[in-house]
N, C-alpha and C positions, 0 to 999 in steps of 0.2 A: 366757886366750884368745890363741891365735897371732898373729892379723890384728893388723896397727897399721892406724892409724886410714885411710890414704892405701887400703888395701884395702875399707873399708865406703863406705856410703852411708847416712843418713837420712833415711829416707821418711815422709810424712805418709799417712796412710790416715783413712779418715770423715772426711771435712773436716778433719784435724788435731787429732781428737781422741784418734788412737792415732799415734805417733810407732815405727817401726821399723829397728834397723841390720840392713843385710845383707850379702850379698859381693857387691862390685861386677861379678865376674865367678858365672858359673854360673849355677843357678836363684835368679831372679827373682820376688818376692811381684807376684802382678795380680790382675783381678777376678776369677779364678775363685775364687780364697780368700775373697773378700769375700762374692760370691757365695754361698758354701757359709755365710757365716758367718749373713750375713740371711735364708738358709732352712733354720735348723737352732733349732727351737723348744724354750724351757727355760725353767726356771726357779728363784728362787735354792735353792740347796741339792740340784741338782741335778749327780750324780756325771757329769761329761763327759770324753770321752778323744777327743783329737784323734790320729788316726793321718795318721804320715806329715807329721807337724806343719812341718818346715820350720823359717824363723826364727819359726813362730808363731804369721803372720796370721790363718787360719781361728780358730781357738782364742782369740788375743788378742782378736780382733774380736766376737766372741760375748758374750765378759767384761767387756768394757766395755759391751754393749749390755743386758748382762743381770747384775746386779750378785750375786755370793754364790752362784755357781754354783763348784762342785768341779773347778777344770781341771785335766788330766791331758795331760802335749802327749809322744805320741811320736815320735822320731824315729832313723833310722839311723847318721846322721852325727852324731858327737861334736863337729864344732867347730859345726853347722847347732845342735845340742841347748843346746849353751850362749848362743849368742844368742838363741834362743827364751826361756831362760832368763833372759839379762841384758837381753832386752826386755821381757819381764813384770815385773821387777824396776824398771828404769825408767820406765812406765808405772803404777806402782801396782797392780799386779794381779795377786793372790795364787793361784801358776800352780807346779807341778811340770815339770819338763820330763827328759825317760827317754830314755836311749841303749837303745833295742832296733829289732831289727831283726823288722817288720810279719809276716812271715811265720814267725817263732818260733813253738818250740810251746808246749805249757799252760805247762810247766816254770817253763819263761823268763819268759814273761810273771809267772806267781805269783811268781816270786824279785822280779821289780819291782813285788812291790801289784796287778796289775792279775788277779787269782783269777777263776775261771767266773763265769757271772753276778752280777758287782758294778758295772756300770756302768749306767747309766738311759739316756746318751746316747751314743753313738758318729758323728762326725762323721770324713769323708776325701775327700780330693783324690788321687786313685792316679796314676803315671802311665797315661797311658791311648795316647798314638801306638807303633803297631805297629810292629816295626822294619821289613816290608815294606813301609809304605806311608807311613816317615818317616823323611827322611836325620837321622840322628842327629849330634847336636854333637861336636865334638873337646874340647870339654869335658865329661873324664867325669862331673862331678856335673850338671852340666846334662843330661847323656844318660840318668842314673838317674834323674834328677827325673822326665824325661819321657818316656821308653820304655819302653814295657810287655811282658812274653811274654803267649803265650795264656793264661796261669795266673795272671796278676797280680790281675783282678779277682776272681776266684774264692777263692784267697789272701786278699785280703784281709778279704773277707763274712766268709772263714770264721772268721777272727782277730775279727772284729765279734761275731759270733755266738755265738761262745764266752765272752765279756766281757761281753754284756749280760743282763742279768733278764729274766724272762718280760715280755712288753709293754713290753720298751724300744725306744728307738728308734733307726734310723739313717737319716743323711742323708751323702751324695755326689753328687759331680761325675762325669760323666763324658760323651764326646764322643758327640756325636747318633747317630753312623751305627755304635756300638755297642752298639744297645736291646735286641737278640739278647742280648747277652752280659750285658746288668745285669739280662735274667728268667730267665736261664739261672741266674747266681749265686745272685740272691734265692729261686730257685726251692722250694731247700733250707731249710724254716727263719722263712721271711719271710712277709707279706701286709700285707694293707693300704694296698698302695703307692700315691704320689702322684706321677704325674710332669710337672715341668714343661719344655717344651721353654725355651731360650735362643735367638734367633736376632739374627745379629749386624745384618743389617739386613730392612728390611721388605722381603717378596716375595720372600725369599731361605728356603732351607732351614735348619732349626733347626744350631747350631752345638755344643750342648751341651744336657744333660739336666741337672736336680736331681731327685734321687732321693729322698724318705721313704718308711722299709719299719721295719714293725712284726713283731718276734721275736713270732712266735708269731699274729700277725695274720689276720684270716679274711674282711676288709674287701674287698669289689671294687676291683682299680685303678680308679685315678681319673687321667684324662690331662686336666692343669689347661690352659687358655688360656696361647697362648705370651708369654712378655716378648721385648720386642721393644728392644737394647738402642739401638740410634739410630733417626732418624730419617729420612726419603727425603733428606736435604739433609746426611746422616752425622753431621749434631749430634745428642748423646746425649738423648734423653727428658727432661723434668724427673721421672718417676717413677723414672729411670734412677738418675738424679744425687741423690736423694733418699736412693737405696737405696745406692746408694755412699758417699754424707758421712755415713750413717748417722744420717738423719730416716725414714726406712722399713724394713724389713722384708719379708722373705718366706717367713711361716713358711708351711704346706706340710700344716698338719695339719688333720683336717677339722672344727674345731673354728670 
């Protein structure tokens, strides 16, 4: 790994029961990872591919909640792939982590294990701010983290899609005031969807979506009760904090 030690940081995530290094500068692990991780349902022996993986949070966070599940963490950046990698490692938690880039085609993917439907689970965090309507970072990995084209979601459903099994599943993040474009995506392929709005505080408009969409799926959406992630006095819920320290969950399925 490049970085010496004065370039990471160690984070605690679920209350300190997963421990994560990352680069002190660029994209940053927060709750939307966490988030995806507590509304993305499995269970053990269940084949999971984390797209867009990061140093790993989403993915790692899942693994720990859910023990004996198959993680699969992609990511595009080779030095982000290896700390995903030497964080699963240090946390005890038996994790592949894949230098590919999300929007590859079959080829790619099957050269890395990841063949047409072989996956049960598909979990992602895309970026999602538009470049017209978000000044982007002078930090380019920070500005790939988070800046999307008009093709990014669509890209990466499709990459989802083609990885997973007839009735598997996928969950994602993605920002509220783009609901147009996660039925546009799913529209191809998907049903069953579940969506839950995020909103960051009460009386205020939702600030995020969590998405579940079943390959092949013929279910009515279902538009869940929003989570409301603070309170009118800005402290965080204890249903909040639950699901952050990772004593809760928010699976998504209508089960």
């Amino acid at each position: 790994m490049s970085e010496t030690l004065p370039d990471l940081t160690e984070d605690a995530f679920l209350g300190g029961q997963l421990r994560l290094k990352q680069k002190r500068s660029g994209h940053r692990a927060g709750h939307d990872a966490i988030l995806l991780a507590t509304a993305t349902d499995a269970r053990a022996g269940d084949r999971v591919v984390d797209l867009g993986a990061g140093v790993g949070t989403a993915g790692l966070a899942l693994a720990r909640r859910v023990a004996g599940i198959n993680l699969r963490m992609v990511e595009i950046d080779p030095e982000l792939a290896e700390l995903a990698r030497a964080n699963a490692a240090a946390n005890g938690i038996a994790a592949e982590a894949i230098v590919l880039d999300v929007t590859a085609d079959a080829r790619a993917f099957a050269a890395n294990r990841l063949a047409p439907d072989s996956a049960d689970i598909v979990m992602m965090n895309p970026p999602f701010n538009l470049p017209t309507r978000h000044r982007g970072s002078p930090n380019e990995a920070r500005h790939i983290a988070h800046v999307a084209t008009e093709e990014t979601l669509e890209a990466w459903v499709h990459a989802a899609r083609r990885i997973l099994r007839s009735n598997g599943v996928l969950t994602l993040i993605w920002r509220a005031d783009g609901i147009a474009e996660v039925f546009a995506a799913l529209s191809r392929g998907f049903g069953s969807l579940s969506i839950l709005p995020v909103h960051g505080e009460a009386e205020r408009p939702a600030i995020r979506l969590l998405v579940r969409a079943i390959k092949g799926g013929r279910a009515p959406t279902r538009l869940l009760p929003g989570l409301m992630l603070n309170e009118e006095s800005r402290v965080p819920k204890k249903e909040v904090t639950d699901i952050l320290e990772g004593r809760a969950a928010l699976p998504l399925s209508e089960s």
